[in-house]
C-alpha positions as CSV (number, residue, x, y, z in Angstrom):
1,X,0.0,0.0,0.0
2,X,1.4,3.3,-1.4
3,X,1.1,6.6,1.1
4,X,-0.8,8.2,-2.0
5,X,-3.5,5.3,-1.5
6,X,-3.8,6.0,2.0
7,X,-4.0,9.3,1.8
8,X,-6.5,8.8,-0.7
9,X,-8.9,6.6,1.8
10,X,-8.7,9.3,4.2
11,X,-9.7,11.8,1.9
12,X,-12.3,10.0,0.1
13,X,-13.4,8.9,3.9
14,X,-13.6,12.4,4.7
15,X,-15.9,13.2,1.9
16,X,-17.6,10.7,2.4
17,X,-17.9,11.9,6.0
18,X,-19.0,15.3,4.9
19,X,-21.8,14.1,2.4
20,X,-23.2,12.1,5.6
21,X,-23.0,15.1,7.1
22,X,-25.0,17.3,4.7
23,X,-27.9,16.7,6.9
24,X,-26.8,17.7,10.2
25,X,-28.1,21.2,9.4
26,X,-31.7,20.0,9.0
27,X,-34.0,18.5,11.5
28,X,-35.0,15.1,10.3
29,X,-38.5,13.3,12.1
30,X,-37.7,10.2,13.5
31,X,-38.7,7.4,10.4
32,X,-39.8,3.9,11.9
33,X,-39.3,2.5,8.6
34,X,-36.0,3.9,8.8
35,X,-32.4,2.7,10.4
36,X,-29.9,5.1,10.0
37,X,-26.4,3.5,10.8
38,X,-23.2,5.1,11.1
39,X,-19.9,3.5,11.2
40,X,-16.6,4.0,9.7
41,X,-14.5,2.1,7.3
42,X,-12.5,0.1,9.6
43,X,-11.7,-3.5,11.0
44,X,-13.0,-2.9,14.1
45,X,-16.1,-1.6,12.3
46,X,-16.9,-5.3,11.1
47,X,-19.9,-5.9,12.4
48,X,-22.0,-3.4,10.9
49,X,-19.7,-3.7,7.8
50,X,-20.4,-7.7,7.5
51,X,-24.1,-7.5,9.0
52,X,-24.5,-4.7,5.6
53,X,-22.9,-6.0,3.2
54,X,-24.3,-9.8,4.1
55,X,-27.8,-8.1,4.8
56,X,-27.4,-10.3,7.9
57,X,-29.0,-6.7,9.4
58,X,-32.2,-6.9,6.6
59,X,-32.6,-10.6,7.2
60,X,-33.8,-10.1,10.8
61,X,-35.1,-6.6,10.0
62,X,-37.5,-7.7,7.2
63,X,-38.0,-6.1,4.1
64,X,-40.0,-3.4,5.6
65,X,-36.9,-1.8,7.6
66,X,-35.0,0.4,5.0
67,X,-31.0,0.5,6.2
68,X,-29.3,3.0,5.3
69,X,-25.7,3.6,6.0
70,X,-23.5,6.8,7.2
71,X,-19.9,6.4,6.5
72,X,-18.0,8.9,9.0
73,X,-13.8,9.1,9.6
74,X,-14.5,10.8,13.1
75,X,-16.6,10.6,16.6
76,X,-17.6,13.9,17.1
77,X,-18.9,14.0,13.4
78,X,-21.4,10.8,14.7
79,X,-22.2,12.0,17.7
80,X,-23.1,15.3,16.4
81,X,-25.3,14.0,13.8
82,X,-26.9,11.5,16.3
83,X,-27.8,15.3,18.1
84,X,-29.4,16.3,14.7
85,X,-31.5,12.8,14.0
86,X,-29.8,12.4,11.6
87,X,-28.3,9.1,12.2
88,X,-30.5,6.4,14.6
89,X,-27.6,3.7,15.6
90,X,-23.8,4.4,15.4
91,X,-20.3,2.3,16.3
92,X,-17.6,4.7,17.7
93,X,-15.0,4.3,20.4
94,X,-15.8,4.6,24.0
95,X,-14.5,8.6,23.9
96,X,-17.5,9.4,21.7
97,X,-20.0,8.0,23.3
98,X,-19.1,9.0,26.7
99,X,-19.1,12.8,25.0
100,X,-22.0,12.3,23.7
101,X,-23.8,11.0,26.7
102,X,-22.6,13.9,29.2
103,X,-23.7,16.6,26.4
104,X,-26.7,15.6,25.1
105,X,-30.1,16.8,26.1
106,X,-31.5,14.5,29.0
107,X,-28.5,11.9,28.2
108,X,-30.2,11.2,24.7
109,X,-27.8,9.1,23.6
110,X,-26.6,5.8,25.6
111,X,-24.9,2.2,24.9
112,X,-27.0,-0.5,23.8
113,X,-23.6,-2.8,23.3
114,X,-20.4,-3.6,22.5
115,X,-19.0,-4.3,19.1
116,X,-15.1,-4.5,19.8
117,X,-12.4,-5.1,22.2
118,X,-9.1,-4.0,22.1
119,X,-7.1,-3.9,18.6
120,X,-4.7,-0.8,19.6
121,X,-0.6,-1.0,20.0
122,X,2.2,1.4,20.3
123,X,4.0,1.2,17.1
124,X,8.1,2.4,17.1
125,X,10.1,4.0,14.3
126,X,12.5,1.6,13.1
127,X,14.8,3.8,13.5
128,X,14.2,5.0,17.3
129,X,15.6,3.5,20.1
130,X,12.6,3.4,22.1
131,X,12.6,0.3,24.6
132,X,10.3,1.4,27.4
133,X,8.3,4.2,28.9
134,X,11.7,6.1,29.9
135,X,12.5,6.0,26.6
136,X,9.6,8.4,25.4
137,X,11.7,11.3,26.9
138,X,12.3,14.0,23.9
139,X,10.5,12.1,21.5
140,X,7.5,12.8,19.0
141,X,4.8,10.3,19.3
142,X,1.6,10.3,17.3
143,X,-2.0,10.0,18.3
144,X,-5.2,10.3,16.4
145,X,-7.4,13.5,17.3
146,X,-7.9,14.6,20.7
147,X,-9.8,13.0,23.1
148,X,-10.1,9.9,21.0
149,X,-9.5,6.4,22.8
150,X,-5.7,6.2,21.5
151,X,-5.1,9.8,22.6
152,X,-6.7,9.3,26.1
153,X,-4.3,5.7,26.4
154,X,-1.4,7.9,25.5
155,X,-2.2,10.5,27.5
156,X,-2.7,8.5,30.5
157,X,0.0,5.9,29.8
158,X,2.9,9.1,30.2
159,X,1.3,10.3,33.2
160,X,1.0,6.6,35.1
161,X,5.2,6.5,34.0
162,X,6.3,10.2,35.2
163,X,5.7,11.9,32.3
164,X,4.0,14.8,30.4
165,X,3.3,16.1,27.2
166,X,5.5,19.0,25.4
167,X,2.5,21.4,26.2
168,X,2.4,20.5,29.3
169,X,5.6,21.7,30.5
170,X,7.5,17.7,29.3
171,X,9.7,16.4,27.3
172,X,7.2,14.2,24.8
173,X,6.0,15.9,21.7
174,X,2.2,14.8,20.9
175,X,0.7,14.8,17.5
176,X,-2.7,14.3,17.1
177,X,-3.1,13.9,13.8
178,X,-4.9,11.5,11.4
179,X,-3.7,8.5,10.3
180,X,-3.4,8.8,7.3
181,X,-0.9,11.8,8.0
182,X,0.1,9.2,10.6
183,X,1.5,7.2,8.4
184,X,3.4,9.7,6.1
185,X,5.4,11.1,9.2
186,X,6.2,7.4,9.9
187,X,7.6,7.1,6.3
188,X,9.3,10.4,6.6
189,X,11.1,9.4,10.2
190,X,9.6,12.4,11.4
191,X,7.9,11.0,14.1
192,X,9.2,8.2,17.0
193,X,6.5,6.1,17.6
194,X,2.8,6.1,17.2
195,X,-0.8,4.8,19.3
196,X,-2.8,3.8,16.8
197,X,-5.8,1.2,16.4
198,X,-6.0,-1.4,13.8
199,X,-5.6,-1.8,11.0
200,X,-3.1,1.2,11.4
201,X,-1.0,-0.6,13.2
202,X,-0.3,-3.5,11.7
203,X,0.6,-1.6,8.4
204,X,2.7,0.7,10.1
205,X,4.5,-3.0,11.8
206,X,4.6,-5.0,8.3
207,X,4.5,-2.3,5.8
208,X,6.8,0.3,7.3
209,X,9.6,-1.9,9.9
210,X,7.8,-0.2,12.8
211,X,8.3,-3.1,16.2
212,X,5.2,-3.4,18.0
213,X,6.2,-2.1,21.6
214,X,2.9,-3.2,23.2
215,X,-0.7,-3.9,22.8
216,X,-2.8,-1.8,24.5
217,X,-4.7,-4.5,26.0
218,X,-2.3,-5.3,28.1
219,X,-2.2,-2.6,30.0
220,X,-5.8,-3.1,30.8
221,X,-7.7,-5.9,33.7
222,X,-7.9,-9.1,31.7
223,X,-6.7,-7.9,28.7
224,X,-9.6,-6.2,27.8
225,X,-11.5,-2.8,27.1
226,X,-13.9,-1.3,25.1
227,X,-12.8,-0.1,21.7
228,X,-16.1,0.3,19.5
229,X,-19.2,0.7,21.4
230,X,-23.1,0.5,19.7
231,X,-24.5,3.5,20.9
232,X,-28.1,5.1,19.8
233,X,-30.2,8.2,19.7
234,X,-33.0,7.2,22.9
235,X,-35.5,8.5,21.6
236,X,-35.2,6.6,18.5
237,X,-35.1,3.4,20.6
238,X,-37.9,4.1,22.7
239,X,-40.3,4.5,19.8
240,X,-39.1,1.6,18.1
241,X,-38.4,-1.4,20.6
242,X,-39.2,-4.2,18.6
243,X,-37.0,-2.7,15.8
244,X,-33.9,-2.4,17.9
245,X,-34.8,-5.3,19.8
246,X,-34.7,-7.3,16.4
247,X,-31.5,-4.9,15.3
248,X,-29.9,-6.4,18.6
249,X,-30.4,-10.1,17.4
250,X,-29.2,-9.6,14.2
251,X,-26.0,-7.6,15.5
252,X,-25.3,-10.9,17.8
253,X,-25.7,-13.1,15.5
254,X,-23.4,-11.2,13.0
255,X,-21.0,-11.3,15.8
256,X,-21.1,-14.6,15.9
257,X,-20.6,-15.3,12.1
258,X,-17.4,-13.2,11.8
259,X,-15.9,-15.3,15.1
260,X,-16.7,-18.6,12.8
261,X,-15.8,-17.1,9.7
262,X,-12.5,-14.9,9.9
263,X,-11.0,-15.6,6.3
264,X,-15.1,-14.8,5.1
265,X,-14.9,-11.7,6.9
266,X,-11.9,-10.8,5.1
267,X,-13.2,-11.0,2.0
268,X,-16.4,-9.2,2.8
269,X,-14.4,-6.4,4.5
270,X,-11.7,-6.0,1.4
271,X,-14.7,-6.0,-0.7
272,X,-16.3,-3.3,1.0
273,X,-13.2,-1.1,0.8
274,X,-13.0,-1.6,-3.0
275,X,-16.5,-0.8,-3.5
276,X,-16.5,2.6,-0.8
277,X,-12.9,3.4,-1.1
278,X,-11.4,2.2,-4.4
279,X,-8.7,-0.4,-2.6
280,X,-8.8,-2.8,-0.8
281,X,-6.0,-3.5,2.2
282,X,-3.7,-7.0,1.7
283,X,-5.1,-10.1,3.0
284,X,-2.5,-10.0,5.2
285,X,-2.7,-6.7,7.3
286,X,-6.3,-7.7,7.5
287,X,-6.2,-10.9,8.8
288,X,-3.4,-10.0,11.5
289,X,-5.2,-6.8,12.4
290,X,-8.6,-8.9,13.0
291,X,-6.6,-11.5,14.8
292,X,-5.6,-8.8,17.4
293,X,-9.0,-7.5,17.5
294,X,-12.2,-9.4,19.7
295,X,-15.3,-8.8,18.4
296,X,-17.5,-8.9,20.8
297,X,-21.3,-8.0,22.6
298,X,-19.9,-7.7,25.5
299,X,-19.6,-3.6,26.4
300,X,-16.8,-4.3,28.8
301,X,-18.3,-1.8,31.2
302,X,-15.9,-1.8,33.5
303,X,-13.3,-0.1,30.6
304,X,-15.9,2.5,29.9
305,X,-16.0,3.7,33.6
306,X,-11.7,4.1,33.4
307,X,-11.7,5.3,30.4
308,X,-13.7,7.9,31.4
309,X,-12.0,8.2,34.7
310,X,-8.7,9.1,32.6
311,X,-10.6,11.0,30.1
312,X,-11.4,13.7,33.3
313,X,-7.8,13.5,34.8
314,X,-6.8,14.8,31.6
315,X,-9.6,18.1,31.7
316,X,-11.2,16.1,28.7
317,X,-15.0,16.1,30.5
318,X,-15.2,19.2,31.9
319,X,-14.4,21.0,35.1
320,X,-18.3,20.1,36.7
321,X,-17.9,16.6,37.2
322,X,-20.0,13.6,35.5
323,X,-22.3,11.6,35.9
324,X,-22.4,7.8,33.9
325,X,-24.8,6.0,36.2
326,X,-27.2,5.6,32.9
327,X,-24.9,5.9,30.1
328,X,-26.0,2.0,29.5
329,X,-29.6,1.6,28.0
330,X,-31.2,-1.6,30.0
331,X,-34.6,-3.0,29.7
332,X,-35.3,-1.8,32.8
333,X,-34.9,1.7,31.1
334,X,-37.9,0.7,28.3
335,X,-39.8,-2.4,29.4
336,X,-41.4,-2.4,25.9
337,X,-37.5,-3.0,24.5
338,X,-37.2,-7.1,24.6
339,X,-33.1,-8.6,24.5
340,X,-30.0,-5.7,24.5
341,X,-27.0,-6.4,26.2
């Protein structure tokens, strides 16, 4: 994969992002023939990729139930169009929706599930010497934007090992930057190492030289923590239990395909990028990111709650305090809404 062809899918992701976005400035009514999805055109996207693309999602649905997807390259561009009613149901890392919880009207968006665990690594410049966390002093390590889940790990992994960011008065230089741009500072050498999710970076690893320094998962209980979350607009569930009751099933069950069927998935996935994005990834870089990727239902709640716990250390939610004692939509919260997770 050329640096012009990534550049290319983050660009064409980006406008892809911005025609999704067209409708943020109008106020659509909630449709109940209507599921709006949003997702982005990633590996740890695959369940909403796979349960598209297979119409595992209009199998369950019915014919009735017009999907319709919303390609985005950021968070805040979903959450922000979840605001609008513009989008119904959205995948996004556990940053976003714990934004978008704390700042929507009468917490109007919430967690219905998980999608994804783990699949993030600290990636190191062939050509830096950096060994451990005493290494990072003086050198320029790249993030994705702020506030995301890779830029919160970071953030929180220098302060836990004595250290601080350039702006904070450190020694470590911070990048947030895309990954995309990511990528052409690691081809350049002009950056030391980089915390990116997959498939990032295992094409930085197997592409570029970089050594994989760690996987983020281990640095979390059990190896595990949230990395794309199911979140919806409540409102949208509340008037339309049976739908996202049904949507739940089917969003299992597609879980449960791509676990049987990994090279399948692969195919599907590559498939999707040539069709949205005009090239696909090798099989390769796909099937090791997946590998380091669990999809899974399971929310791993406990990770939200510390993510969020680092995401306020770091003046990321606010100087009033929060408040996540409903971020996760329940029965209990709907008794008309049968299943969830």
């Amino acid at each position: 994969m050329t640096i012009k062809l990534l550049l290319s899918i983050g660009i064409i992701a980006a406008i892809l992002a911005s025609i999704a976005g067209i409708t943020l400035n109008s106020s659509e009514e909630l449709n109940e023939n209507n599921l709006r999805i949003a997702y982005f055109p990633n590996i740890g996207h695959a369940i909403p990729i796979v349960g598209i693309e297979n119409d595992f999602f209009t199998e369950k649905l019915g014919s009735d139930i017009k999907i319709e997807s919303r390609i985005f390259d950021s968070g805040p561009q979903v959450i922000e169009s979840l605001f609008a009613n513009s989008v119904d149901v959205a995948y996004v890392g556990p940053g976003p929706a714990i934004n978008g919880f704390l700042n929507s009207e009468n917490n109007n968006i919430q967690i219905l599930s998980g999608a994804a665990s783990g699949g993030a690594s600290f990636i190191v410049h062939p050509n830096s010497e950096i060994n451990s966390a005493s290494d990072f002093v003086g050198k320029k390590i790249a993030a994705p934007q702020i506030g995301n889940t890779q830029d919160v790990s970071l953030r929180h992994y220098l302060s836990e090992n004595n250290l601080k960011p350039a702006e904070k008065g450190g020694s470590v230089i911070i990048y947030n930057i895309s990954n995309p741009d990511i990528y052409t500072l690691f081809v350049k050498g002009d950056i030391d190492g980089a915390w990116v999710a997959e498939p990032w970076a295992t094409i930085l690893e197997t592409e570029l030289g970089g050594k994989r320094l760690f996987f983020e998962e281990d640095l979390w209980p059990n190896k595990q923590f949230a990395s794309v979350l199911l979140i919806a607009n409540t409102d949208y569930v509340k008037k339309n239990p049976k739908l996202i009751s049904e949507f739940l099933v089917s969003h299992h069950n597609t879980v449960e395909w791509i676990n049987d069927n990994p090279v399948e998935t692969r195919i599907v996935f590559n498939n999707f990028l040539k069709s949205h994005l005009g090239q696909p990834l090798s099989d390769d870089v796909v099937d090791i990111s997946l590998s380091h990727l669990e999809i899974t239902t399971n929310p791993v709640k406990d990770s939200v709650y510390s993510f969020a716990e680092k995401a306020n250390v770091l003046g990321y939610l606010g100087r009033n305090g929060y408040d996540l004692s409903e971020i996760f939509y329940t029965i209990d919260s709907n008794p008309n809404l049968e299943g969830g997770n």
